[in-house]
PDB file of N, CA, C and O in Angstrom:
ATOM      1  N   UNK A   1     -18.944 -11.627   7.127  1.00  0.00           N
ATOM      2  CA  UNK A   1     -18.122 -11.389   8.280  1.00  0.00           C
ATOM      3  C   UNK A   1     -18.780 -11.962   9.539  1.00  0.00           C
ATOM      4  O   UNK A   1     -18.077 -12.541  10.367  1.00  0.00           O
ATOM      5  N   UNK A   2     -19.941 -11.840   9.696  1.00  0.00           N
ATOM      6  CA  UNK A   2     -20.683 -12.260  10.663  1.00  0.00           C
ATOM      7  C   UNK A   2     -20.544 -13.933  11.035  1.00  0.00           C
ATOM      8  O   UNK A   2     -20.412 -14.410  12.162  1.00  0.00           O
ATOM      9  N   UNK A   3     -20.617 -14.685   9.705  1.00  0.00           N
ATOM     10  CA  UNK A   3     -20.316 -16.478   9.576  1.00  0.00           C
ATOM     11  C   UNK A   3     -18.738 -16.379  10.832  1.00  0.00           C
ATOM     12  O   UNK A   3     -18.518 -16.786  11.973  1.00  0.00           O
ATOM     13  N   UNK A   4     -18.074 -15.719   9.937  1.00  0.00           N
ATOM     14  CA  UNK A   4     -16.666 -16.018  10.462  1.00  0.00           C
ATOM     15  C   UNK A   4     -16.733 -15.411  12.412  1.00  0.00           C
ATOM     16  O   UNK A   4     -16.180 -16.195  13.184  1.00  0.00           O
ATOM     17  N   UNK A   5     -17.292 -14.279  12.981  1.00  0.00           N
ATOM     18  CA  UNK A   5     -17.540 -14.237  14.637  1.00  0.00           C
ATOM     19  C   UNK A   5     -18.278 -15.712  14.879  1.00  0.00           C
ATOM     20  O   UNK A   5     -17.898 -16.590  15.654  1.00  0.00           O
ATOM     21  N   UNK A   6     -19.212 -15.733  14.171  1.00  0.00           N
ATOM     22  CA  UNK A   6     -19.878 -16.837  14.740  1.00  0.00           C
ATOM     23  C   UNK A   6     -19.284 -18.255  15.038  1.00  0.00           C
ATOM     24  O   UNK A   6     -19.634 -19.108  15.854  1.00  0.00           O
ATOM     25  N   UNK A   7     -17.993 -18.228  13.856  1.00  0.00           N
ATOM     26  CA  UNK A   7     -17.664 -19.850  13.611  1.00  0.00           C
ATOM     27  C   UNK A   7     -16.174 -19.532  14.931  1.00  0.00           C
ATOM     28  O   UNK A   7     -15.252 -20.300  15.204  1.00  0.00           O
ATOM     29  N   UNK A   8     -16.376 -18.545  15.333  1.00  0.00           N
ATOM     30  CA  UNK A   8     -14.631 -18.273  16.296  1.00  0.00           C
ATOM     31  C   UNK A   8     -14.757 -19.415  17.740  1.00  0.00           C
ATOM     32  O   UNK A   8     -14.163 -20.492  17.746  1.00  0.00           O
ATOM     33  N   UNK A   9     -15.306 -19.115  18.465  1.00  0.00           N
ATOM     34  CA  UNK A   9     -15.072 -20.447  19.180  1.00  0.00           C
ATOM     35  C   UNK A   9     -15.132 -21.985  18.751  1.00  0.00           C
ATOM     36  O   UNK A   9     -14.303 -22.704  19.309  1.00  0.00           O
ATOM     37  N   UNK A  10     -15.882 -22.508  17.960  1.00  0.00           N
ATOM     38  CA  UNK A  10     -15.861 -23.706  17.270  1.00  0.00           C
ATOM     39  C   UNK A  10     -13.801 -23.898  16.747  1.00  0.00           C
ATOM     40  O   UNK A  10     -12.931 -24.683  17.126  1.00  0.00           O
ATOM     41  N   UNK A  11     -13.799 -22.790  15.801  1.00  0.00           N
ATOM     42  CA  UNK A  11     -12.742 -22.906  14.940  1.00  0.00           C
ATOM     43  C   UNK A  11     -11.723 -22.903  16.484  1.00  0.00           C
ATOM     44  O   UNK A  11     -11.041 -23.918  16.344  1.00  0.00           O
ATOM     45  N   UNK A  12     -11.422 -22.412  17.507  1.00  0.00           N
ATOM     46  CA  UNK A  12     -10.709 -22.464  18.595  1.00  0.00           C
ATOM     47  C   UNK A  12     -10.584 -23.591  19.067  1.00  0.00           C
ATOM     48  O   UNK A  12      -9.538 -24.239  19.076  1.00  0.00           O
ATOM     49  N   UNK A  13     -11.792 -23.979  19.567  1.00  0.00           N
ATOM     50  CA  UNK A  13     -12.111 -25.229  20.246  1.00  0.00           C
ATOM     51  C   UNK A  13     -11.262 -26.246  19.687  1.00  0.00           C
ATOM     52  O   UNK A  13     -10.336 -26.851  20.228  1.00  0.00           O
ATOM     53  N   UNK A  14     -11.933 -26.384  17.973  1.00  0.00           N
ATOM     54  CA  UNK A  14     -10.999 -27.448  16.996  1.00  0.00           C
ATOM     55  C   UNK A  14      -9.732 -27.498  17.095  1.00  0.00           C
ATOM     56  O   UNK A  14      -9.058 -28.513  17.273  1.00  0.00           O
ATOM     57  N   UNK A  15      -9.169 -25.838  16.925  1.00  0.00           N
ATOM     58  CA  UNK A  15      -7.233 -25.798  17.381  1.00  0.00           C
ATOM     59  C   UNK A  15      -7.187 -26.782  18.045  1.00  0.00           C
ATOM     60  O   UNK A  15      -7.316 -27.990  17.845  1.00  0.00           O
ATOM     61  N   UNK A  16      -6.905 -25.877  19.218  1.00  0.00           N
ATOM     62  CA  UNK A  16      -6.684 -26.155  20.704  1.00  0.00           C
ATOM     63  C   UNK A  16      -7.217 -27.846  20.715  1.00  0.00           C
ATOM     64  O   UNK A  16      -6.588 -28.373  21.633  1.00  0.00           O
ATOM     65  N   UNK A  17      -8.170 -28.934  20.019  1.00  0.00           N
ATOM     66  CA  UNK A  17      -7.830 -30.085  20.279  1.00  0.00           C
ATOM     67  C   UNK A  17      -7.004 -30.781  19.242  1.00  0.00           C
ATOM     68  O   UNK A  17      -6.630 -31.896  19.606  1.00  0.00           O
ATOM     69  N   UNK A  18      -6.727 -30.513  18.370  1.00  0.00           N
ATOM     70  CA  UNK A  18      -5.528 -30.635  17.596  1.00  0.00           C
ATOM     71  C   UNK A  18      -4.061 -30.581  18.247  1.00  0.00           C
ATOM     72  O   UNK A  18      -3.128 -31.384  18.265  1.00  0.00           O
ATOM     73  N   UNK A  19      -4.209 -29.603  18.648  1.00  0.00           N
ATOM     74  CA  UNK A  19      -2.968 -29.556  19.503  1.00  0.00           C
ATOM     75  C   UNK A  19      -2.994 -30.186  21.016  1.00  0.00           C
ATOM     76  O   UNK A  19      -1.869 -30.550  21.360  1.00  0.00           O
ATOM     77  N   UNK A  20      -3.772 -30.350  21.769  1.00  0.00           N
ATOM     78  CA  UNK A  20      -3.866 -31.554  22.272  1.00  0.00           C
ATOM     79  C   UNK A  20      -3.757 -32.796  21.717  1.00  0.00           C
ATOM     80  O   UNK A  20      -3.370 -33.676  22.486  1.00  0.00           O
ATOM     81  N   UNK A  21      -3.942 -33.038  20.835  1.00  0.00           N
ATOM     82  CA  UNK A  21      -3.504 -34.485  20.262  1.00  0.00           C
ATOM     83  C   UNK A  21      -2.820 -34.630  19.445  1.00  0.00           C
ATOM     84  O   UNK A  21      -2.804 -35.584  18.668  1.00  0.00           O
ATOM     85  N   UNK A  22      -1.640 -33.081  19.474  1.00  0.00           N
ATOM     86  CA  UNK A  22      -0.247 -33.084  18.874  1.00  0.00           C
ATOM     87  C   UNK A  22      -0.606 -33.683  16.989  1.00  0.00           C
ATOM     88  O   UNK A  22       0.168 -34.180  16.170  1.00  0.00           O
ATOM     89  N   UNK A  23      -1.851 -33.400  16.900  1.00  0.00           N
ATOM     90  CA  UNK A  23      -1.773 -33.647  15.150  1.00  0.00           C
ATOM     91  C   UNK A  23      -1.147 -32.424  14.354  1.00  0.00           C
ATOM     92  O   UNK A  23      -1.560 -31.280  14.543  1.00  0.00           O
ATOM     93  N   UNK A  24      -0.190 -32.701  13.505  1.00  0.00           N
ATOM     94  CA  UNK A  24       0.358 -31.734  12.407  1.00  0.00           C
ATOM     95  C   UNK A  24      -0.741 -30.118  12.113  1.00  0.00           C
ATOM     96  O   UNK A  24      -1.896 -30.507  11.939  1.00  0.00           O
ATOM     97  N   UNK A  25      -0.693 -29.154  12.059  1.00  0.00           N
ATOM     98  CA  UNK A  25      -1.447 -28.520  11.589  1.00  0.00           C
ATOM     99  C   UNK A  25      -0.922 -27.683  10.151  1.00  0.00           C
ATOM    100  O   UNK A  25      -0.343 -26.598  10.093  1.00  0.00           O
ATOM    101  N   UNK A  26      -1.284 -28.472   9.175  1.00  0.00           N
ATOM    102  CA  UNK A  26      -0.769 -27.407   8.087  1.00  0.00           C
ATOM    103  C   UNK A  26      -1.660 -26.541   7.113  1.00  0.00           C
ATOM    104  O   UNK A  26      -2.791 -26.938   6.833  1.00  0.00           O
ATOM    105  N   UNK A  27      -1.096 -25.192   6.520  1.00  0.00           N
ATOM    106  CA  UNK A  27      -2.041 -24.645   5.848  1.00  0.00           C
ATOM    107  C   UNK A  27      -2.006 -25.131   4.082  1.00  0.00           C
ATOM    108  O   UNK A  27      -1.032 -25.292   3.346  1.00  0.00           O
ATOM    109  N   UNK A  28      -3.369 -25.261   3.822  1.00  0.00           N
ATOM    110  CA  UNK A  28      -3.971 -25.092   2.517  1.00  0.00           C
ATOM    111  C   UNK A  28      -3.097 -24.602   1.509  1.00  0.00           C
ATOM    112  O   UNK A  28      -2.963 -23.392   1.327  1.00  0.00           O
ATOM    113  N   UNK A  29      -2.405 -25.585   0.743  1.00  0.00           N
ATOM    114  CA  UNK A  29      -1.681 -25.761  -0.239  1.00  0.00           C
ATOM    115  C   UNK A  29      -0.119 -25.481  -0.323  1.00  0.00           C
ATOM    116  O   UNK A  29       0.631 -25.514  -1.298  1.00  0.00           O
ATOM    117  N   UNK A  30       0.215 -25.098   1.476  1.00  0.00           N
ATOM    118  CA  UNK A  30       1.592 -24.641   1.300  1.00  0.00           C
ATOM    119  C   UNK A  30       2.403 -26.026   0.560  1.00  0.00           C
ATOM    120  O   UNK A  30       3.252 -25.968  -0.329  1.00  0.00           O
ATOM    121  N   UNK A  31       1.938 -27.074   1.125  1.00  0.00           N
ATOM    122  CA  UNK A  31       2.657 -28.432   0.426  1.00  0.00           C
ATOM    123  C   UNK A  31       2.711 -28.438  -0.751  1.00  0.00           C
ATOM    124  O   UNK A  31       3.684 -29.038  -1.210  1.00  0.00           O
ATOM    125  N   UNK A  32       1.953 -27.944  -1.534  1.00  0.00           N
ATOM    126  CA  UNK A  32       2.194 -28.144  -2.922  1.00  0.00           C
ATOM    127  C   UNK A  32       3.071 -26.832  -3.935  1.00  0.00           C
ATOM    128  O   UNK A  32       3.231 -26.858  -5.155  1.00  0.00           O
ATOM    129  N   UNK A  33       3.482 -25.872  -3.067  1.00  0.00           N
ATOM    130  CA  UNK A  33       4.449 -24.743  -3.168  1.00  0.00           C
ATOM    131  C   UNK A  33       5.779 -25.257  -2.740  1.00  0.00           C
ATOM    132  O   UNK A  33       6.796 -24.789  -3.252  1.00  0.00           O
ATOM    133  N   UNK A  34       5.819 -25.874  -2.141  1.00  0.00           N
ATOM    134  CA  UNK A  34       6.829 -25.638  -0.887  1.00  0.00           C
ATOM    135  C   UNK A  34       8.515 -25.533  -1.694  1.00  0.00           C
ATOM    136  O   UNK A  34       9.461 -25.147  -1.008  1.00  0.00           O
ATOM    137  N   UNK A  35       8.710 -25.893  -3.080  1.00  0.00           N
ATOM    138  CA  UNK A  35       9.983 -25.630  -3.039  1.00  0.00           C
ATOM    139  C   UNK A  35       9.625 -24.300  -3.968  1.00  0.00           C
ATOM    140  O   UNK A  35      10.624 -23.678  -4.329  1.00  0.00           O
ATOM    141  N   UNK A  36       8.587 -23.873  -4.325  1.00  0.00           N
ATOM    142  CA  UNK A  36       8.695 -22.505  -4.153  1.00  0.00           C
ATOM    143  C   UNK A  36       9.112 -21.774  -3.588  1.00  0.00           C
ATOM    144  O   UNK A  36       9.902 -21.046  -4.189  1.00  0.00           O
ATOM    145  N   UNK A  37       8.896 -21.520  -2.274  1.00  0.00           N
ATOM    146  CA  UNK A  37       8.825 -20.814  -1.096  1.00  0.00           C
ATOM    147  C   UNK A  37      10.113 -20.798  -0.843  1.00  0.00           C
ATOM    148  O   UNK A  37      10.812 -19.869  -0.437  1.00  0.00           O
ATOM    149  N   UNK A  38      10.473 -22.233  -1.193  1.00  0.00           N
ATOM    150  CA  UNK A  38      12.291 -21.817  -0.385  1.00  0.00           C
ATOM    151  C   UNK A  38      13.210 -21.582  -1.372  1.00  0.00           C
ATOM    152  O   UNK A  38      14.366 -21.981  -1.227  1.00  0.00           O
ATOM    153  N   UNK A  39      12.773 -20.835  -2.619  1.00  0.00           N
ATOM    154  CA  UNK A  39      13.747 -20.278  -3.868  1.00  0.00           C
ATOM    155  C   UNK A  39      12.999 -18.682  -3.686  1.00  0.00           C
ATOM    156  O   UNK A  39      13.480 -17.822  -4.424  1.00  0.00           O
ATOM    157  N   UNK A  40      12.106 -18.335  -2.956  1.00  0.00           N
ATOM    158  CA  UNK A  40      11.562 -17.233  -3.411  1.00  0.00           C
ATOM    159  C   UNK A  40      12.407 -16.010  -2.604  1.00  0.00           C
ATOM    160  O   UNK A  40      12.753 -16.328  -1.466  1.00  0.00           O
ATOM    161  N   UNK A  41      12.710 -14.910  -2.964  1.00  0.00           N
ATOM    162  CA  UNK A  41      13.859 -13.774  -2.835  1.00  0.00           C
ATOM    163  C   UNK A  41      13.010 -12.687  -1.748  1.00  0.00           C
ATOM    164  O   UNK A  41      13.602 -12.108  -0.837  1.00  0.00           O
ATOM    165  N   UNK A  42      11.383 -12.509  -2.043  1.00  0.00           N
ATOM    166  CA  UNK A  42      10.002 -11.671  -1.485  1.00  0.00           C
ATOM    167  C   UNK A  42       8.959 -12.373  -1.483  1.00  0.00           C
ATOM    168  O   UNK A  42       8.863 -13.119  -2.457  1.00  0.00           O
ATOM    169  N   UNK A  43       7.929 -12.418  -0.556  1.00  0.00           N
ATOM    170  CA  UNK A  43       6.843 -12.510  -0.259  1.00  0.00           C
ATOM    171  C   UNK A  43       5.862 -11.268   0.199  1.00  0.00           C
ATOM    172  O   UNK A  43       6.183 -10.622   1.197  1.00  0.00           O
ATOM    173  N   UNK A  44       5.044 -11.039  -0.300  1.00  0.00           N
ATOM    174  CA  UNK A  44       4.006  -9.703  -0.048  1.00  0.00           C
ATOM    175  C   UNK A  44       2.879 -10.351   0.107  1.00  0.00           C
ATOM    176  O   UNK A  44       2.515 -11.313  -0.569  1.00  0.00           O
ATOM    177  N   UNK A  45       2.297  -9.845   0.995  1.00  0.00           N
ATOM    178  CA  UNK A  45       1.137 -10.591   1.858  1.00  0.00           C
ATOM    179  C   UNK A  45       0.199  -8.815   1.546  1.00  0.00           C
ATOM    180  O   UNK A  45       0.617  -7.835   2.162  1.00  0.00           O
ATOM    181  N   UNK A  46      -0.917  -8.683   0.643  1.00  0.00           N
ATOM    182  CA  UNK A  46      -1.418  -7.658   0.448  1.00  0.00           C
ATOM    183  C   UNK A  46      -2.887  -7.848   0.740  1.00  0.00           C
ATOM    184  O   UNK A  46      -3.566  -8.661   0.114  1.00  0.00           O
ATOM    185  N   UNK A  47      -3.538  -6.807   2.049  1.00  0.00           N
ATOM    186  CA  UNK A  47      -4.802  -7.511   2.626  1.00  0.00           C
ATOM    187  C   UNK A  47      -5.139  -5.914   3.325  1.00  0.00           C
ATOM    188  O   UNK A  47      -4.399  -4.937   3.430  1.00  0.00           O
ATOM    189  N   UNK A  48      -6.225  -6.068   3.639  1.00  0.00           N
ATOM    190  CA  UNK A  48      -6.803  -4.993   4.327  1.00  0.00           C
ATOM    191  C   UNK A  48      -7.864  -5.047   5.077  1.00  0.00           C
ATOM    192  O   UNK A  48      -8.835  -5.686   4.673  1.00  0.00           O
ATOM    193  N   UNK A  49      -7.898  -4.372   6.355  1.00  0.00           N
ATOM    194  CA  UNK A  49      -8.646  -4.880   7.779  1.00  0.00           C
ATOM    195  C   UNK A  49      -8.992  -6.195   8.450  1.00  0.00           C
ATOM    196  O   UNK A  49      -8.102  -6.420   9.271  1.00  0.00           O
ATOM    197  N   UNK A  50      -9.597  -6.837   8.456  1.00  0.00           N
ATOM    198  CA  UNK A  50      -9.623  -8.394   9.186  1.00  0.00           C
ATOM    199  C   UNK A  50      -8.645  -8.519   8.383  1.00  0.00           C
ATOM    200  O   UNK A  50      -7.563  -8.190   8.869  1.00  0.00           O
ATOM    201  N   UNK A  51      -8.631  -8.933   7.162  1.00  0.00           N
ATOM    202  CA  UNK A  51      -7.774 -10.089   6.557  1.00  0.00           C
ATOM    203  C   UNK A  51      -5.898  -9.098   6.431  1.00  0.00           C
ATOM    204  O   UNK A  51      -5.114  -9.646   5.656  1.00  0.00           O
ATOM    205  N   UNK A  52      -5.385  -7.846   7.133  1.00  0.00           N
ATOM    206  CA  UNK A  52      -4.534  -7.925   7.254  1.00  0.00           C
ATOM    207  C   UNK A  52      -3.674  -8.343   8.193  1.00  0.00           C
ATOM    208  O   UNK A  52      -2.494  -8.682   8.101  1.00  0.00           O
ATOM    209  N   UNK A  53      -4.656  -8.258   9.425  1.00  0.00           N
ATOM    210  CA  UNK A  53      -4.451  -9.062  10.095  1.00  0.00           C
ATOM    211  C   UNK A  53      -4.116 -10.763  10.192  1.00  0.00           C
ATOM    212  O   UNK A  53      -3.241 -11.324  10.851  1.00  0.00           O
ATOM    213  N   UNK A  54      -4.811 -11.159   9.581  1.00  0.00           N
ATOM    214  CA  UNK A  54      -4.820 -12.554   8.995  1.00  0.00           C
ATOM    215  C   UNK A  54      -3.533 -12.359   8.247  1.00  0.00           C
ATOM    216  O   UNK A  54      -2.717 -13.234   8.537  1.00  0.00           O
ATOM    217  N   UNK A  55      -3.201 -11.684   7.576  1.00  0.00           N
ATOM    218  CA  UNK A  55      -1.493 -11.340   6.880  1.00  0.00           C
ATOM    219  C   UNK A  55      -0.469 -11.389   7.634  1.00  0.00           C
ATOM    220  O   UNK A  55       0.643 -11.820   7.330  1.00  0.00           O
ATOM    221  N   UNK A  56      -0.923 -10.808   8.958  1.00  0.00           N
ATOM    222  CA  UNK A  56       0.700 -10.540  10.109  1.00  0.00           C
ATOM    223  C   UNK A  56       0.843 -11.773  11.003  1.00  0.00           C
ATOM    224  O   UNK A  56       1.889 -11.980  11.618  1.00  0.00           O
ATOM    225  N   UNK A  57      -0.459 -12.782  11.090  1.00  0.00           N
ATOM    226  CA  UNK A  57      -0.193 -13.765  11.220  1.00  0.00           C
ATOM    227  C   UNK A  57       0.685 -14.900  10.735  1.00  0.00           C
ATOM    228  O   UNK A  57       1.654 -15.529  11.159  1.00  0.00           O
ATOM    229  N   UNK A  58      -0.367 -14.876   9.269  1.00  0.00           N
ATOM    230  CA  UNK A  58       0.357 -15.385   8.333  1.00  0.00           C
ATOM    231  C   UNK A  58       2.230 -15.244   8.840  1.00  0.00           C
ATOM    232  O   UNK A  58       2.921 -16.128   9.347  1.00  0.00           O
ATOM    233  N   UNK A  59       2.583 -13.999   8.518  1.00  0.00           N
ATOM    234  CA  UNK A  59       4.037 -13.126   8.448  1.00  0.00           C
ATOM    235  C   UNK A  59       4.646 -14.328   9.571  1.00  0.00           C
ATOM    236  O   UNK A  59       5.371 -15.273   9.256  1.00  0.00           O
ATOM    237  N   UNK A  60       4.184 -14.037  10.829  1.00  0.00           N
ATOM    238  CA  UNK A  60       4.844 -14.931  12.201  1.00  0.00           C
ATOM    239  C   UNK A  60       4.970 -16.195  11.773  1.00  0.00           C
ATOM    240  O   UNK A  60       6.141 -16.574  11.791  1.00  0.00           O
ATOM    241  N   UNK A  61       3.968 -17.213  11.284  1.00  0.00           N
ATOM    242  CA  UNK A  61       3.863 -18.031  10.918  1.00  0.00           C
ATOM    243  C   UNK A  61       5.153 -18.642   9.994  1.00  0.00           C
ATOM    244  O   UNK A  61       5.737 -19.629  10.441  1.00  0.00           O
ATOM    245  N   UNK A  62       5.576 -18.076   8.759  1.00  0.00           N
ATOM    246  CA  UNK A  62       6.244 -18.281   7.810  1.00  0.00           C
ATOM    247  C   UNK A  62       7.470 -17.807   8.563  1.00  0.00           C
ATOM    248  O   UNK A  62       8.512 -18.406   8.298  1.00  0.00           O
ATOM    249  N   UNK A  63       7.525 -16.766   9.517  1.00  0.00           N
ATOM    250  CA  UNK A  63       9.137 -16.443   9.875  1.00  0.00           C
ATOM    251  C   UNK A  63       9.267 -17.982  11.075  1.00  0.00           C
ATOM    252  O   UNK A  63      10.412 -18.232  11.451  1.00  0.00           O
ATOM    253  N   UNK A  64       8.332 -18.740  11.504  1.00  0.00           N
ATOM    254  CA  UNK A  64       9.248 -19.542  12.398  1.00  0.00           C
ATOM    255  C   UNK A  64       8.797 -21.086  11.770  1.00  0.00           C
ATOM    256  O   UNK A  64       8.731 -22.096  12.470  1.00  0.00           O
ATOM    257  N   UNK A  65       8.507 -21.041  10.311  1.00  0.00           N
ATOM    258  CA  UNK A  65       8.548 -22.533   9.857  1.00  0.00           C
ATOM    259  C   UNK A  65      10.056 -22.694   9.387  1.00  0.00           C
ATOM    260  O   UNK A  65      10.922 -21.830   9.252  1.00  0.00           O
ATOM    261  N   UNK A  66      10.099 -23.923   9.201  1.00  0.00           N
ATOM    262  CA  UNK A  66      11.598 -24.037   8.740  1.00  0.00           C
ATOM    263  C   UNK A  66      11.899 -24.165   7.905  1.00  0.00           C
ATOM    264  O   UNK A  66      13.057 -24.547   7.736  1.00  0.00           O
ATOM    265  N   UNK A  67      10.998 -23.914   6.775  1.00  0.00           N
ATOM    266  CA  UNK A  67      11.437 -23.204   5.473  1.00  0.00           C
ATOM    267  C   UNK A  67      12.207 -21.861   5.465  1.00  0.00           C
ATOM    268  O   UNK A  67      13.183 -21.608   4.760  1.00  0.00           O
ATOM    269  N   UNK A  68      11.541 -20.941   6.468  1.00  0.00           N
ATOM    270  CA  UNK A  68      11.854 -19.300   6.372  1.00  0.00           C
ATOM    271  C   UNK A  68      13.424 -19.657   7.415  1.00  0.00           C
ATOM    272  O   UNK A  68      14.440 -19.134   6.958  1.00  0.00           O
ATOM    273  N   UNK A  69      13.524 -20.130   8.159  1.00  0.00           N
ATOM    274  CA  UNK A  69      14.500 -20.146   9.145  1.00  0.00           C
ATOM    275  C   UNK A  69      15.636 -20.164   7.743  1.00  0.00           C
ATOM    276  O   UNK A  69      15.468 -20.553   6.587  1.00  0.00           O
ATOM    277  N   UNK A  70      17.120 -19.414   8.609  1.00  0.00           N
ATOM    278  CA  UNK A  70      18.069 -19.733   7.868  1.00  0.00           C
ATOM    279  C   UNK A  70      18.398 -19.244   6.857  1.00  0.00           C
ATOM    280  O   UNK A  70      19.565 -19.091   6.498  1.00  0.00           O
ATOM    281  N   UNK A  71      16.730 -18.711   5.831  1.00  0.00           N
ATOM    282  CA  UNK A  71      16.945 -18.125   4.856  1.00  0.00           C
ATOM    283  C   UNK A  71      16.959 -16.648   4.789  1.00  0.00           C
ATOM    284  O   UNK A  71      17.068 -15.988   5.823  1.00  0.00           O
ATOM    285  N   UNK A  72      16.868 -16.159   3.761  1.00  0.00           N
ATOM    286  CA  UNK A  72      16.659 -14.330   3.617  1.00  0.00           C
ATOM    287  C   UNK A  72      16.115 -14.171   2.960  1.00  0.00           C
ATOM    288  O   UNK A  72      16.614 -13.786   1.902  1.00  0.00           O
ATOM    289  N   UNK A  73      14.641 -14.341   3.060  1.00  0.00           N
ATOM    290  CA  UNK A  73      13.333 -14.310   2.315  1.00  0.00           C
ATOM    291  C   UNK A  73      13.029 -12.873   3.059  1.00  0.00           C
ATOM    292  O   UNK A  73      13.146 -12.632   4.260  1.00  0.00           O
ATOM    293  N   UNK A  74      12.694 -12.174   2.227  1.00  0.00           N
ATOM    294  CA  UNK A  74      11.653 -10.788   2.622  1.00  0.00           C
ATOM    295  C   UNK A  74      10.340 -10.419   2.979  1.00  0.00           C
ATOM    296  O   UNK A  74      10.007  -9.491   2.242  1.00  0.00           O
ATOM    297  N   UNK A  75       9.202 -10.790   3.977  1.00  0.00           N
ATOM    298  CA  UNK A  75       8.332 -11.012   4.058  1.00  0.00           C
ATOM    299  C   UNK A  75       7.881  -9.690   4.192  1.00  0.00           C
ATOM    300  O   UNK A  75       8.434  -9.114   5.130  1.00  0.00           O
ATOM    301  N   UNK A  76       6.808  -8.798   3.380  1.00  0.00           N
ATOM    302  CA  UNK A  76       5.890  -7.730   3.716  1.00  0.00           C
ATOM    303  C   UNK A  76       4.434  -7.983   3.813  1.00  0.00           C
ATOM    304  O   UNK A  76       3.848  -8.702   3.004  1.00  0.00           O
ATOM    305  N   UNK A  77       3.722  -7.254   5.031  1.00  0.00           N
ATOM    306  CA  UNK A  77       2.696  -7.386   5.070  1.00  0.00           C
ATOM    307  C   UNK A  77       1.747  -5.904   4.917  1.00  0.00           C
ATOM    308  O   UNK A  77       0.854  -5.604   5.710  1.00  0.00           O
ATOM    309  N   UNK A  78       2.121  -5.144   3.828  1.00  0.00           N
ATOM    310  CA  UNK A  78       1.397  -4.089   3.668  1.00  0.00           C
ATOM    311  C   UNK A  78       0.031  -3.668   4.056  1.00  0.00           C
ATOM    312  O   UNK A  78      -0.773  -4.597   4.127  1.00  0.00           O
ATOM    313  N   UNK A  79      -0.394  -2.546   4.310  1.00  0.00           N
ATOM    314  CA  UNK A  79      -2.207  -2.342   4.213  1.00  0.00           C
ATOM    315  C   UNK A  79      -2.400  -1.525   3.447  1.00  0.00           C
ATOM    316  O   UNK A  79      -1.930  -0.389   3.510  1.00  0.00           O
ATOM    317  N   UNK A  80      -3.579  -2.218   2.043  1.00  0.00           N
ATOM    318  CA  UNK A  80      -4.014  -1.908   1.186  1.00  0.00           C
ATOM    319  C   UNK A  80      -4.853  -0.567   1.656  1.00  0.00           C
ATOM    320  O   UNK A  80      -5.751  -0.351   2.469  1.00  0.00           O
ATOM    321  N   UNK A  81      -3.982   0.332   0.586  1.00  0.00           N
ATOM    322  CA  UNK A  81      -4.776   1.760   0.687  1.00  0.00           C
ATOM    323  C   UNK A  81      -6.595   1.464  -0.060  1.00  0.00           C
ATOM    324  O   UNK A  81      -7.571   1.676   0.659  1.00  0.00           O
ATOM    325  N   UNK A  82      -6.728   1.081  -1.207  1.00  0.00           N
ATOM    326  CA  UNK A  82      -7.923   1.012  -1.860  1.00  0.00           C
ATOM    327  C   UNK A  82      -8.986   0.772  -0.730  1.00  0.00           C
ATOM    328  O   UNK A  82     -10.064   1.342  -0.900  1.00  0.00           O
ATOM    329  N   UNK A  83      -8.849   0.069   0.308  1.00  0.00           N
ATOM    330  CA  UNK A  83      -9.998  -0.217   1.060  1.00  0.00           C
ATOM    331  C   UNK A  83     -10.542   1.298   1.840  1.00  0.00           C
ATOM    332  O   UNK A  83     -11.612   1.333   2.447  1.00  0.00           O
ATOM    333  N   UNK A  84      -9.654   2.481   1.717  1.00  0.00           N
ATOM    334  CA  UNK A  84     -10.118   3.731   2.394  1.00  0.00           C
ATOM    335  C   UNK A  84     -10.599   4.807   1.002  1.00  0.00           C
ATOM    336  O   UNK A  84     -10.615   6.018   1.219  1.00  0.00           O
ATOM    337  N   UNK A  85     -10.893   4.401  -0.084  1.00  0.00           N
ATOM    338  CA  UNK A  85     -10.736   5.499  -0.842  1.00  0.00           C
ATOM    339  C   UNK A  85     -12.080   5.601  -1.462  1.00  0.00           C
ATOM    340  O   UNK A  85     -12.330   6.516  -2.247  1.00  0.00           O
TER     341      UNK A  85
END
């Protein structure tokens, strides 16, 4: 956990010039899903503390690509009970 505080401004910095220079930003393997995604009925995004967060992102993310637009895909982003027990 510590790698990942440490790497947070770098990983920002990188955004933010990406998007200054208007390059595409896509995630890690959605391309090779992708007509998955737009036959799929649910999506469950199952994560707990940092990384559920990283889930509700995710969630925003997928509701304004334009795969999700239009459709009636079900997106949940639950929090895993096991991480309190």
């Amino acid at each position: 956990m510590l790698k990942e505080i440490f790497e947070q401004p770098h990983t920002i910095f990188d955004c933010h010039v990406l998007i200054r220079l208007q390059v595409p930003i896509t995630m890690a393997g959605v391309q090779n899903h992708i007509e998955q995604l737009k036959h799929a009925q649910r999506i469950i995004i199952i994560a707990c503390g940092t990384s559920w967060h990283a889930g509700l992102v995710l969630n925003m993310l997928l509701k304004n690509c334009a795969v999700y637009r239009g459709s009636r895909i079900c997106i949940g982003v639950p929090l895993s009970q096991s991480c309190y027990q």
